[in-house]
C-alpha positions in Angstrom: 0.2 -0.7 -21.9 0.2 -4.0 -20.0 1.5 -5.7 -17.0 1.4 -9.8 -16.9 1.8 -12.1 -14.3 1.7 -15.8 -14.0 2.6 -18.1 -11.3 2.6 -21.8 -11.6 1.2 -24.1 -9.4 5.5 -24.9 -8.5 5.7 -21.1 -7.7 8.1 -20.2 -10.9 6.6 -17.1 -11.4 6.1 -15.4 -15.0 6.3 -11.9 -15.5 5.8 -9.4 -18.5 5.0 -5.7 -19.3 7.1 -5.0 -16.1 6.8 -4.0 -12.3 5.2 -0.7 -12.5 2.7 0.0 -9.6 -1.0 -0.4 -11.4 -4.8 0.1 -9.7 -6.0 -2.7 -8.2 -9.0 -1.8 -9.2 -12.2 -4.0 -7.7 -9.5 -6.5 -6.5 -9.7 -4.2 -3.4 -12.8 -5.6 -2.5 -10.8 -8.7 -1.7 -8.2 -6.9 0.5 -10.6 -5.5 2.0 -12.5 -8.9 2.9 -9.3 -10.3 4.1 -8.9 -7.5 6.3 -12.1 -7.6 8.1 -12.3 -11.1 8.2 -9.0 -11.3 10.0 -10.4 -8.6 12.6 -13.3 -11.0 12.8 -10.8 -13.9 13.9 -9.5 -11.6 16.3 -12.2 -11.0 17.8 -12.9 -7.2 16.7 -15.4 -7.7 15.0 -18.4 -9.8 14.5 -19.5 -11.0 11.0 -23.2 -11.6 11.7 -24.1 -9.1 14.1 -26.1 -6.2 12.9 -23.5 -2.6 12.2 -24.3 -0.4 15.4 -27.4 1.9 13.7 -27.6 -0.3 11.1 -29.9 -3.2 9.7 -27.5 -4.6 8.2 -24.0 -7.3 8.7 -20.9 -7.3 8.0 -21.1 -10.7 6.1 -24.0 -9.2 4.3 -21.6 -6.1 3.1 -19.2 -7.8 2.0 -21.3 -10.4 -0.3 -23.5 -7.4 -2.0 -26.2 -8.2 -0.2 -26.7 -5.1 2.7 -29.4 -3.4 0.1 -26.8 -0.2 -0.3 -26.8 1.3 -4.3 -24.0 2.3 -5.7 -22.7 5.1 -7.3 -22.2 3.4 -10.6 -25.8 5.0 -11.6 -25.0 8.6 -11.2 -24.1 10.4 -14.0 -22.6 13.2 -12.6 -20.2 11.1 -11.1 -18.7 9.3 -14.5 -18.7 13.2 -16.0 -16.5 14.3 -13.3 -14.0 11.3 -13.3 -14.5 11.2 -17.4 -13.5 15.3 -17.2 -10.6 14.3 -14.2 -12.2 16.5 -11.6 -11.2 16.4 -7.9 -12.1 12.6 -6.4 -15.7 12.9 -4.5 -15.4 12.6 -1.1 -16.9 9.4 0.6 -19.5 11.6 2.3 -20.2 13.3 -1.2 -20.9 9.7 -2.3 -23.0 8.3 0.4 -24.9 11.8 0.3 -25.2 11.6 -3.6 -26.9 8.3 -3.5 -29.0 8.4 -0.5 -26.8 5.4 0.9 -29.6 5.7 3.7 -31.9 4.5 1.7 -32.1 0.4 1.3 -32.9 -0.5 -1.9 -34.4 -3.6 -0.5 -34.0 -5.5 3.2 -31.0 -7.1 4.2 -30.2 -10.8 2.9 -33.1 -10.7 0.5 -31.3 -9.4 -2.6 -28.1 -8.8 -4.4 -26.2 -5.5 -5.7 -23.1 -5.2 -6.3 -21.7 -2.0 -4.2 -19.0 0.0 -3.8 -20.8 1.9 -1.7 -21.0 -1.1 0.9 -17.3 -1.7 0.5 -16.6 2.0 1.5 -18.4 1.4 4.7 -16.6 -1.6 4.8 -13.3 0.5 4.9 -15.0 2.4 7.6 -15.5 -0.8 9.7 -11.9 -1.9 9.6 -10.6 1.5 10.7 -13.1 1.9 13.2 -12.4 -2.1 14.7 -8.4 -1.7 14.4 -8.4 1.8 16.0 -6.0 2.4 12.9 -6.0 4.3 9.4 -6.9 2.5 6.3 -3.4 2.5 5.3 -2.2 1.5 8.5 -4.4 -1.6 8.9 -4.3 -3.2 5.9 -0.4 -2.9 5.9 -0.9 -4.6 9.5 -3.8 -7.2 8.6 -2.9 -7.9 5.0 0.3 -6.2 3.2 2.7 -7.3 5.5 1.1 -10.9 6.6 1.4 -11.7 3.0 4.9 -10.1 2.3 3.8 -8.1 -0.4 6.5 -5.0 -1.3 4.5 -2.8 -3.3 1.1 -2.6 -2.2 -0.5 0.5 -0.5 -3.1 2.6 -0.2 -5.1 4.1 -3.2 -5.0 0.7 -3.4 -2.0 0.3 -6.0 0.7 -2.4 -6.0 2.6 -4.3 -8.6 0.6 -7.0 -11.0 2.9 -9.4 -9.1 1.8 -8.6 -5.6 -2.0 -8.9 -6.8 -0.8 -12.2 -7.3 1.1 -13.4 -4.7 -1.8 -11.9 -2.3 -4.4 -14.2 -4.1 -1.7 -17.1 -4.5 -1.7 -16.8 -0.2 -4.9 -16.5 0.2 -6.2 -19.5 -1.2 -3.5 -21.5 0.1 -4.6 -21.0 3.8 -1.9 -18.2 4.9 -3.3 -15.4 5.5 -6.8 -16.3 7.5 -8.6 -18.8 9.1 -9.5 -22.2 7.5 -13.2 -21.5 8.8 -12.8 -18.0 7.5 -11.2 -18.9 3.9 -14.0 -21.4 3.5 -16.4 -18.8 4.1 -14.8 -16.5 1.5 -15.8 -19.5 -0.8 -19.2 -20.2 -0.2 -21.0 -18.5 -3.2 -24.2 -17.0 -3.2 -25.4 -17.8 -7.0 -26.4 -15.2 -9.1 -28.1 -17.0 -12.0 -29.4 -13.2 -13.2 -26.2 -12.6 -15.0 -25.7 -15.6 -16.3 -23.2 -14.7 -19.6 -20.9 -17.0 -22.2 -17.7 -16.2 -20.1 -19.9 -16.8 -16.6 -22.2 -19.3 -17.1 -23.0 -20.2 -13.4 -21.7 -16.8 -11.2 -21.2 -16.1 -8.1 -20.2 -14.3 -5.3 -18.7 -15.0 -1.9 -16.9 -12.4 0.5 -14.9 -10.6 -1.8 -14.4 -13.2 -4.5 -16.0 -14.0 -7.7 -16.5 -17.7 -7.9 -18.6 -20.4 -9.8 -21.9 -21.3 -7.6 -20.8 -25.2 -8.5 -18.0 -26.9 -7.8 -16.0 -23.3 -7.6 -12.7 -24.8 -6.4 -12.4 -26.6 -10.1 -13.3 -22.9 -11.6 -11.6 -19.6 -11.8 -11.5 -17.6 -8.4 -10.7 -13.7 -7.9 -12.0 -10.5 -8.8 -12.0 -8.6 -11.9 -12.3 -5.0 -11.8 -12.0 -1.3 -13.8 -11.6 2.0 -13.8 -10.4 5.5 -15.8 -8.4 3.8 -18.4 -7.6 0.2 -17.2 -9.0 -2.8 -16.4 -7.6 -5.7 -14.1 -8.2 -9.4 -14.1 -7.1 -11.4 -10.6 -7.7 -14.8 -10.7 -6.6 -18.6 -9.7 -7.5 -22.0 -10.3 -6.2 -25.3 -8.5 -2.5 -23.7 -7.8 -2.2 -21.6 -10.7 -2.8 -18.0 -10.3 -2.6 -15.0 -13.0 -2.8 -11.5 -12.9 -3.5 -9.0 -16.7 -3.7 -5.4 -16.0 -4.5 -3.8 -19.2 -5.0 0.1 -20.8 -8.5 0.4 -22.1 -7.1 1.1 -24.9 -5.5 -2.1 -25.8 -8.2 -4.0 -26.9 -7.4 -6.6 -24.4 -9.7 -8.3 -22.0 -8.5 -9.7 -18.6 -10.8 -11.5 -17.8 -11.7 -13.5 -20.6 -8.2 -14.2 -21.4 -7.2 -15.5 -17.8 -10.6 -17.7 -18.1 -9.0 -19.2 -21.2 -5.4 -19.7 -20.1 -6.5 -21.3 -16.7 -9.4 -23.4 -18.8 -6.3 -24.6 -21.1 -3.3 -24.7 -18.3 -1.4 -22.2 -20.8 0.5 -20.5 -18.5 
């Protein structure tokens, strides 16, 4: 099972596999950023000032680089979602993995976390005054016109899309805020054949040089699927994919952006 979406740098968009609401998977993360940096705009919220009990930032959240872990190393965790038992509860998560606990000080290392992104949630509803749902159908969903998308987060492969497609195209936040999406923090440590010079920036995946020539978006998995949401100089795809199909997002947007195949 698949769901295919490409949109030319002209806008014709190209659709396949059909219109079927799909997990966004990690491509949250980047809903998420939007949201909080639009709050930040606003005034709400402040970026750079330290979370109220915290040591750590916003900004430093939502690059990886707070010093939370993530629930990615507990076993117990990927038995229960492997054996489809009840969802943990956020406090069952931060409790599981001592989320109390820095692994290391703020702004001097990288991990990628859910766990900081689920604080990151809790910021948003705690700056709007609002639910989850609420505020990113107030901040995000309906700023970038999108039909489908809600909270789990789910939405079309086509709305993935178009909320990228905005995004990078200045119509959702701040120029100053947009470029500070962009500015990647290198992460030379996982260095592979299909990322040879990665980085992050807040709530994108990105090249550490000359990123705006490269791929930007946010790949992402979960029980049974994994999702690929990228762009590169006007052209933006989306591949949602079973596990089961043998198909790779990621590498196979990488290669129809590298060839302009789309």
């Amino acid at each position: 099972m698949e769901a295919r979406v490409f949109i030319r740098e002209d806008g014709e968009v190209v659709a396949t596999g059909g219109a079927f609401l799909l997990p966004w998977w990690s491509f949250t993360k980047t809903t998420l950023a939007i949201a909080l940096l639009r709050l930040s705009e606003q005034g709400r919220v402040s970026l750079d000032e330290v979370v109220k009990d915290k040591t750590y930032t916003p900004a430093q959240l939502l690059r990886h680089e707070a010093g939370l872990p993530d629930y990615g190393s507990l076993p117990s965790y990927h038995a229960d979602v492997e054996a489809r038992h009840a969802p943990w509860s956020v406090d069952d998560l931060l409790n599981a993995v001592e989320a109390d606990r820095l692994r290391y000080e703020p702004g001097r290392g990288w991990t990628y976390s859910n766990i900081g992104y689920l604080v990151v949630a809790q910021l948003i509803e705690k700056a709007s005054e609002l639910p989850l749902a609420d505020a990113l159908a107030d901040l995000v969903f309906h700023p970038a016109e999108l039909a489908s998308a809600k909270l789990a987060i789910v939405g079309t492969a086509e709305d993935a899309a178009r909320l990228l497609r905005r995004l990078l195209a200045g119509h959702l936040v701040a120029p100053r805020s947009l470029a500070r999406m962009l500015q990647p923090k290198p992460l030379p440590q996982y260095r592979s054949a299909l990322h040879p010079d990665p980085a992050y920036g807040l709530g994108l995946m990105l090249r550490a040089t000359d990123p705006l020539h490269h791929p930007i978006g946010h790949s992402g998995s979960g029980p049974g699927s994994r999702i690929a949401v990228y762009a590169q100089q006007g052209a933006t795809c989306v591949i949602w994919a079973a596990t089961t199909s043998g198909v790779d997002p990621e590498a196979e947007i990488f290669r129809r952006l590298r060839n302009g195949s789309i």
